[in-house]
N, C-alpha and C positions, 0 to 999 in steps of 0.2 A: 504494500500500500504506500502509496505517495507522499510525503510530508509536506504541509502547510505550503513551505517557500518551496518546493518542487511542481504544486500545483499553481502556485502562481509566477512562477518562473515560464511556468508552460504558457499558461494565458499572457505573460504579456510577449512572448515571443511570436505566438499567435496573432494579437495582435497587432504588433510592427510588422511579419510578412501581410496580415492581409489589406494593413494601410500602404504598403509597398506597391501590392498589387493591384489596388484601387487605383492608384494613383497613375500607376503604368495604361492600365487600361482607359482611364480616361484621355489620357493622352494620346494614345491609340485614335481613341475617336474625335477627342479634339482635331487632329491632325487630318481626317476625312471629311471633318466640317459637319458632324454629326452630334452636336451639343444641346441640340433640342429633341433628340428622341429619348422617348421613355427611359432604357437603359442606362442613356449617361445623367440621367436626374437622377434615378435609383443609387445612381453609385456615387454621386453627386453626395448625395445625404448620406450615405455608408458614409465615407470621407470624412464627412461633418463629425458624423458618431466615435468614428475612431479617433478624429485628433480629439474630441472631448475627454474620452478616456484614457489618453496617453497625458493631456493638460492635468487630467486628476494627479493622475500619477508624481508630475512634475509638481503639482501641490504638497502634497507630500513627502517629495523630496524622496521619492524612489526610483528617481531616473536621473542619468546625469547630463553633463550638455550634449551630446551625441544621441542621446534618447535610449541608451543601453540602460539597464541597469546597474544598481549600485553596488560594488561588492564592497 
C-alpha cells in the first residue's frame, strides 16, 4: 500500500504531465486556427483547472520555482 506522500507524489506528477499535455494540444490547434471549436474550449478550461491546482500547490509552498516538487 502506498504512503500519504507517495500518493501525492503521484497526483501531482499527474498533474504536471496532463497540464503539459493540455497545453501541447492546444497549440496543436491553435496553430490550425481551430480555437473556436468545442474541443479546444474543453481543454481551454482543463488548463484553467490545472494551473489552479498547481497555484494551490505553490500556496502552500509544495512546489518550487520550476513547478517540481519540494524535497
Amino acid at each position: 500500500m502506498k504512503s500519504r506522500l507517495e500518493k501525492f507524489e503521484a497526483m501531482l506528477q499527474e498533474i504536471e504531465e496532463n497540464y503539459q499535455t493540455t497545453c501541447g494540444t492546444m497549440n496543436k490547434l491553435f496553430s490550425q486556427s481551430k480555437t473556436r471549436t468545442v474541443t479546444y474550449q474543453q481543454l481551454k478550461a482543463r488548463k484553467y483547472t490545472l494551473e489552479k491546482m498547481l497555484a494551490m500547490y505553490r500556496d502552500y509552498d509544495l512546489l518550487n520555482e520550476q513547478g517540481k516538487e519540494k524535497v
